[in-house]
C-alpha positions in Angstrom: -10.1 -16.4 0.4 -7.4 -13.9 -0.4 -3.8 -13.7 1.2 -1.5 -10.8 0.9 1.8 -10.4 1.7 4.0 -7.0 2.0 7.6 -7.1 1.4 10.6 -4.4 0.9 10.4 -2.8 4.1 13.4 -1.8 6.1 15.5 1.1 7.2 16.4 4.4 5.3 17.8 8.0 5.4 15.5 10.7 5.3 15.3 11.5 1.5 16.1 8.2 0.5 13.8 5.6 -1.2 12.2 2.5 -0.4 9.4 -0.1 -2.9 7.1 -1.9 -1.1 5.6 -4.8 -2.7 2.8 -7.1 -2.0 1.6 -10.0 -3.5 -1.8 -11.4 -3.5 -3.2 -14.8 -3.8 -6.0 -17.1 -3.3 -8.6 -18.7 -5.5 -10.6 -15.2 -4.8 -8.4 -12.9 -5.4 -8.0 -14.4 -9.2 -11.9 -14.2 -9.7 -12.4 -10.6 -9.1 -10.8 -7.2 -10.1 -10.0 -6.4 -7.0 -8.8 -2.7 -6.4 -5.6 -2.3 -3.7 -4.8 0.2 -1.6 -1.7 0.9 0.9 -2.3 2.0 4.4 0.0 2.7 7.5 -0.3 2.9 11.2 1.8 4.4 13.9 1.8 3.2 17.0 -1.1 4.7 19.2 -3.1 6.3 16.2 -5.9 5.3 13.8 -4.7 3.5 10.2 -4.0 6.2 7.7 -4.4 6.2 3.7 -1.9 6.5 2.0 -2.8 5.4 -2.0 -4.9 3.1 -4.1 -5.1 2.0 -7.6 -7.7 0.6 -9.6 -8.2 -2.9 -10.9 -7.0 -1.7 -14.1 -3.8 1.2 -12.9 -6.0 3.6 -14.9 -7.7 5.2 -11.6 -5.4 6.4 -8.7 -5.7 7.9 -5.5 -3.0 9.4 -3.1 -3.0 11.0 0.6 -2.0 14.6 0.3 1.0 13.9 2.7 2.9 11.6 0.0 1.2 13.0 -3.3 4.2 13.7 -5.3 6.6 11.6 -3.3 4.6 8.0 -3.9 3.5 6.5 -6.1 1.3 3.3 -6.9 1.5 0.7 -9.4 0.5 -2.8 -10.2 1.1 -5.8 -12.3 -1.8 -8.1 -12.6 0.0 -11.2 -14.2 2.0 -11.5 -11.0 -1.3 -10.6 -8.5 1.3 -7.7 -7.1 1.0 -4.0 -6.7 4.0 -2.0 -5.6 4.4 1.5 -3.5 7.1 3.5 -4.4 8.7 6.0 -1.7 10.7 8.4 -2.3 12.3 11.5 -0.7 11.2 9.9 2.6 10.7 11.8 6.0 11.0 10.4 9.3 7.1 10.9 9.4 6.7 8.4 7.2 7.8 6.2 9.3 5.1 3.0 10.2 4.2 -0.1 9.9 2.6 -0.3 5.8 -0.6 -2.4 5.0 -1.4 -3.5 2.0 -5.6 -4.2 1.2 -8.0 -5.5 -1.0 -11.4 -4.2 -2.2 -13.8 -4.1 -4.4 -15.5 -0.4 -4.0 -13.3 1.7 -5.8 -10.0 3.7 -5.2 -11.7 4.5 -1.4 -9.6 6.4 1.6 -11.8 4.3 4.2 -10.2 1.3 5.8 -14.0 0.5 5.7 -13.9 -0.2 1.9 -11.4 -3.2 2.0 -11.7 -6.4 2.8 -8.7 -8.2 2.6 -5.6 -6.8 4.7 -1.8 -7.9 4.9 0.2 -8.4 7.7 2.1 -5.3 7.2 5.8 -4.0 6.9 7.8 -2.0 8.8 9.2 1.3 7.9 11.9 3.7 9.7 13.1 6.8 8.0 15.6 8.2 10.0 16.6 11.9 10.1 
C-alpha cells in the first residue's frame, strides 16, 4: 500500500508564494519508482493537472496555466516531492492533490494510482 500526505497549504495574497509538500510512505511506495504528480479541484468541476515529475526529477511536466509560476521537485531519500507556487492568482485557488503512478509524467487522473487527501489553497485578490 502507499500513503500520501500533502502539507503547506494555507492562505495567501495574490502574487505571493506558497510550497506544498507531500510525503509518501508504505512498504510499496519504497519498492517502485513511482512518478508523482500534483492535481487540484474546485468545487463543482473535474480534477485538473497541474505538474508531474519523474521517478528520477529528470522528466517534468506542467499545465500551461502555472508553467512558469510552478514548479516541481522531489527528494527521494525523504519519499517527498514538493510544489512550488509562486506569483499566485486567486484562480489558483483549490483544494491540491498529490498522486502516485507508475506510467510516466501523464495529465490523466487516469494514470495514478495512489492519491492524497489534499490541501487547501486560497489566493486572495
Amino acid at each position: 500500500q502507499v500513503q500520501l500526505a500533502e502539507s503547506g497549504g494555507g492562505l495567501v495574497q495574490a502574487g505571493g508564494s506558497l510550497r506544498l509538500s507531500c510525503a509518501g510512505s508504505g512498504l510499496t511506495f519504497s519498492r517502485y519508482r513511482y512518478n508523482m504528480a500534483w492535481f487540484r479541484r474546485v468545487p463543482g468541476r473535474e480534477r485538473e493537472f497541474v505538474a508531474a515529475v519523474s521517478w528520477s526529477g529528470g522528466g517534468r511536466n506542467f499545465a500551461d496555466s502555472v508553467d512558469g509560476r510552478f514548479t516541481i521537485s522531489r527528494d527521494n531519500a525523504k519519499n517527498t516531492v514538493y510544489l512550488q507556487m509562486n506569483s499566485l492568482k486567486p484562480e489558483d485557488t483549490a483544494v491540491y492533490y498529490c498522486a502516485a503512478g507508475l506510467r510516466g509524467t501523464a495529465k490523466e487522473v487516469s494514470a495514478y494510482d495512489y492519491w492524497g487527501q489534499g490541501t487547501q489553497v486560497t489566493v486572495s485578490s
